[in-house]
matplotlib code that plots the C-alpha trace (Angstrom):
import matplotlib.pyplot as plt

x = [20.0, 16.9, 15.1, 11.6, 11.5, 10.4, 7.5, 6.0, 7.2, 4.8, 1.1, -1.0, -3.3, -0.9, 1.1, -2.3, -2.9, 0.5, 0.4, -3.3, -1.7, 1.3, -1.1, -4.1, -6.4, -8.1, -8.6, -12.4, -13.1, -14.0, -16.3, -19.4, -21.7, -24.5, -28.2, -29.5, -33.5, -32.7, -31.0, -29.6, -27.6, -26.5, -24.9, -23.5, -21.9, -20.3, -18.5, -15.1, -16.2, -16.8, -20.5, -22.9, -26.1, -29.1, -32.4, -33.3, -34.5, -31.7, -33.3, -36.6, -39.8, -40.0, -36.4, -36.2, -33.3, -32.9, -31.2, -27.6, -28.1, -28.6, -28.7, -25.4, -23.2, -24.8, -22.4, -24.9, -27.0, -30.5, -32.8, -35.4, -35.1, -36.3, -38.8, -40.2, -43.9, -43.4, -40.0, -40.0, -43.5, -41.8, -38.5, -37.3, -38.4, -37.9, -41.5, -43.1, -46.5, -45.9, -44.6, -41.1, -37.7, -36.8, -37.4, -40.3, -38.8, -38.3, -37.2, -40.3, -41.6, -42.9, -46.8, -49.8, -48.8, -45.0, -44.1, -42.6, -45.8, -45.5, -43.4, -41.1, -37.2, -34.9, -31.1, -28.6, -25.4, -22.4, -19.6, -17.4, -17.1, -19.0, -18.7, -21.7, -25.3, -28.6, -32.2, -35.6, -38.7, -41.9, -45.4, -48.7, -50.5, -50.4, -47.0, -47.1, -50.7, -51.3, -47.5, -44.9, -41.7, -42.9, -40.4, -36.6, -33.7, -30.6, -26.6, -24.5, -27.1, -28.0, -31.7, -33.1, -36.8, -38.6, -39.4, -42.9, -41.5, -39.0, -40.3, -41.0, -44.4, -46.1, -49.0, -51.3, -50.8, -47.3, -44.4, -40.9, -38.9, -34.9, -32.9, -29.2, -25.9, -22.4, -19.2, -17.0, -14.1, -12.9, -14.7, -17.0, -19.9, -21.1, -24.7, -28.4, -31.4, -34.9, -37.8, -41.2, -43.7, -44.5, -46.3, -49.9, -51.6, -50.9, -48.0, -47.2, -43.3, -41.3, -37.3, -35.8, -32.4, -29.8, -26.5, -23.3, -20.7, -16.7, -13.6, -12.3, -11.3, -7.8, -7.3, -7.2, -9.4, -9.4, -7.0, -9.3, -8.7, -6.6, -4.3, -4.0, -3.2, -0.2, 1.2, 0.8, 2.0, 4.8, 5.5, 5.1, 8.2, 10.5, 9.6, 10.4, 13.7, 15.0, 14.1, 16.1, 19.1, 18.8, 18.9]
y = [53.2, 51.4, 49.2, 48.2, 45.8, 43.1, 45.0, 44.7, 41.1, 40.3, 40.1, 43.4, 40.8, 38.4, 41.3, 42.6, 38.9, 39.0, 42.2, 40.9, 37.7, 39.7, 41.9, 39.0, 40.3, 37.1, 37.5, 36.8, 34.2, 35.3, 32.8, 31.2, 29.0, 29.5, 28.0, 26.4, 26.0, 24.6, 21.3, 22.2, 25.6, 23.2, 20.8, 23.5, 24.6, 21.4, 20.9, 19.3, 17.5, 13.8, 13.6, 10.3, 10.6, 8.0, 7.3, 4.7, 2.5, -0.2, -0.7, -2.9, -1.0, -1.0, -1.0, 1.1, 3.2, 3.0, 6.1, 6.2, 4.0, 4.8, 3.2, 1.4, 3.3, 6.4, 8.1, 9.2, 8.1, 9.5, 10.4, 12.3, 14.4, 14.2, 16.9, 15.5, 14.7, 11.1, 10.3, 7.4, 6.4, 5.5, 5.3, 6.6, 4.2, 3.6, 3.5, 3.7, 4.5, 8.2, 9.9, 11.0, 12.7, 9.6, 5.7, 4.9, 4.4, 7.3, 8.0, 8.4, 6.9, 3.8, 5.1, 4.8, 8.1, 5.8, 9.9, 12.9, 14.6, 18.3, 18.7, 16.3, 17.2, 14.9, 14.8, 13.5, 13.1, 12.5, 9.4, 12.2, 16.1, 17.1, 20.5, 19.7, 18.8, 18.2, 16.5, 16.7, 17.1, 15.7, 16.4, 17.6, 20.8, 22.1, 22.4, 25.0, 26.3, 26.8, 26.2, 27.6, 27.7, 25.3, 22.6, 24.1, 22.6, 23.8, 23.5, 25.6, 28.1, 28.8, 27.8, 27.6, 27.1, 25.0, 27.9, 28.4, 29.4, 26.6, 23.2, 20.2, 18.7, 15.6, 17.2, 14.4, 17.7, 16.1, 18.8, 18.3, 21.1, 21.0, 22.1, 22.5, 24.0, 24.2, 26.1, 27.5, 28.6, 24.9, 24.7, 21.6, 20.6, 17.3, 17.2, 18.8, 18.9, 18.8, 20.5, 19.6, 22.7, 23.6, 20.8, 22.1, 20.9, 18.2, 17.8, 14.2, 14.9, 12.5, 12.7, 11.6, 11.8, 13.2, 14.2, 14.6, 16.2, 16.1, 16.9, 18.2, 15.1, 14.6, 16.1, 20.0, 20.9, 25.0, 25.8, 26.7, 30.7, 29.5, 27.7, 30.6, 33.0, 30.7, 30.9, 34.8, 34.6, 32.7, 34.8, 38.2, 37.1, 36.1, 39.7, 41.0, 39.0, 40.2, 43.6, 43.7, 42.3, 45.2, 48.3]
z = [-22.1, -21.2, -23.5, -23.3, -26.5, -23.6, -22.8, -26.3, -26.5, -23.6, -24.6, -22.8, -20.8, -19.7, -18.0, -16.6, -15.3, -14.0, -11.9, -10.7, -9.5, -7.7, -6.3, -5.2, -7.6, -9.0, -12.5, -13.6, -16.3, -19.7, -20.6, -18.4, -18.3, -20.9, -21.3, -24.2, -25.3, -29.0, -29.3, -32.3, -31.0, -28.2, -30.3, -32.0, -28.7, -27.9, -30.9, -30.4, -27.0, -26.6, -26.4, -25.6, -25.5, -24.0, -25.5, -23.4, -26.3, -25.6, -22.5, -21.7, -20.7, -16.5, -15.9, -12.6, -11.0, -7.5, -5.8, -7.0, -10.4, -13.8, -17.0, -17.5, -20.0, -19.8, -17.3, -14.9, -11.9, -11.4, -8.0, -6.7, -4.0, -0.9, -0.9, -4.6, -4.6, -5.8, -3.2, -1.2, -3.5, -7.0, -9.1, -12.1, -14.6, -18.7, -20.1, -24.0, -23.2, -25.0, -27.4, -27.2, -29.3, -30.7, -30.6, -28.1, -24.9, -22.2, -18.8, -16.3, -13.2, -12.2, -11.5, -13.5, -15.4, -16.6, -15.9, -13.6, -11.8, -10.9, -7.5, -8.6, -9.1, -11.3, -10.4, -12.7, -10.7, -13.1, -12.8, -14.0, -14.8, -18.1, -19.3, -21.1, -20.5, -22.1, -22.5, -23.6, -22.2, -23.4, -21.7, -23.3, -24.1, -20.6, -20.7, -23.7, -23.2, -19.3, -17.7, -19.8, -18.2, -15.7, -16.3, -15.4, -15.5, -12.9, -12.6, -10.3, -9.6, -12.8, -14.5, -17.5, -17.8, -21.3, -23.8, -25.0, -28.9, -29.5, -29.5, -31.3, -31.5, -32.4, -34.3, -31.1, -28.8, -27.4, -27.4, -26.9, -25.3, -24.9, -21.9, -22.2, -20.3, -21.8, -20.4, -22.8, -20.5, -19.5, -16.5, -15.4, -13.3, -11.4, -11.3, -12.9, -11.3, -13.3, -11.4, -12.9, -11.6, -8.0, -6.7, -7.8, -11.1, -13.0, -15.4, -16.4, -18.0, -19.4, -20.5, -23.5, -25.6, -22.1, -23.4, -21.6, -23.3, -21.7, -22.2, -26.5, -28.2, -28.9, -25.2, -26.5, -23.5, -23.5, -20.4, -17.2, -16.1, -13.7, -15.7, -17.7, -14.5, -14.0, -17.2, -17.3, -13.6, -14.9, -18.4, -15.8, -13.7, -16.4, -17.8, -14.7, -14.9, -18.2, -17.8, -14.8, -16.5, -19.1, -16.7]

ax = plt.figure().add_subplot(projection="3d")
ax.plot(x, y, z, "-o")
ax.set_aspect("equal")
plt.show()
């Protein structure tokens, strides 16, 4: 007499994985990458990673970046890109000539403005994969009155834009907005790009407070999907195995 006590031993998904894998069906992750608007629901989200963030206010006022430096510690190099406005004319620069998040230095340009003008685009490329990344951006009424959702911020495709209801302000008509992506499933990325409007107007942006959050401390990292399609892969066969042995 057949027995199927293995069956229920073996978890419904990982058998499901299992079969998938046997079959070459890949087995979608469950979690994604998500955006983030409020600093506060960010940090919230990378809770248990190792998390550093810059301010900038170590730093001396006109400190530039050529392409492929960053600030030293920070884990990150920044550059414009070839098609930004202000490419081949100026670098990103540490200025104090505005208001900003916290302390009085900031991440800018080196032009009259000490800032990012519309038709620029910011990439942060990292030293090493973070699963988590995130910044604010400072600029002046226009940014909340006239060009909402001007200001993006982009990793792996996805973009999220500054949000005309969550902000902080400095009661002098500066606002600060936040911009954030996390993953939840394990997964990483290598770079964000900042794109500051569409090349018409002006919008005088500055960055402040960029956090990079990596792998859970204590190395308990959540196991990618397809680590997890192994194991099932794994736990399928020697399922397999035993129920042979009991027919």
């Amino acid at each position: 007499m057949r027995t199927h006590a293995p069956s229920r031993c073996l978890p419904r998904f990982l058998r499901g994985a299992a079969l998938a894998a046997a079959i070459g069906i890949s087995v979608p992750a469950v979690a994604a990458l998500s955006t983030y608007q409020n600093q506060a629901t960010f940090s919230t989200a990378i809770t248990g990673l190792t998390a550093t963030t810059t301010n900038f206010d170590s730093l001396a006022p006109g400190t530039s970046y050529a392409p492929g430096s960053g600030p030293a510690g920070s884990g990150f190099t920044v550059g414009l890109t070839a098609g930004s406005v202000s490419s081949g004319f100026n670098l990103p620069t540490v200025g104090n000539t505005f208001w900003t998040t916290s302390g009085t230095n900031y991440l800018g340009l080196d032009n009259p403005d000490s800032a990012f003008e519309s038709g620029d685009e910011l990439v942060f490329s990292f030293l090493s994969p973070v699963r988590g990344f995130g910044l604010y951006v400072v600029g002046g009424h226009d940014l909340l009155d006239l060009q909402a959702g001007a200001v993006t911020l982009t990793v792996n495709g996805s973009t999220v834009a500054i949000s005309s209801t969550d902000y902080l302000a400095s009661g002098n008509g500066d606002y600060a907005f936040f911009l954030g992506f996390a993953t939840d499933d394990g997964s990483t990325f290598n770079s964000a790009t900042l794109t500051v409007g569409d090349g018409s107007g002006v919008i005088p942006v500055t960055v402040d407070d960029v956090t990079l959050a990596r792998t859970r401390k204590g190395g308990n990292a959540v196991p990618e999907p397809g680590t997890l399609l192994l194991v099932s892969t794994a736990i399928g066969a020697a399922w397999q195995r035993a129920r042979s042995r009991r027919r």
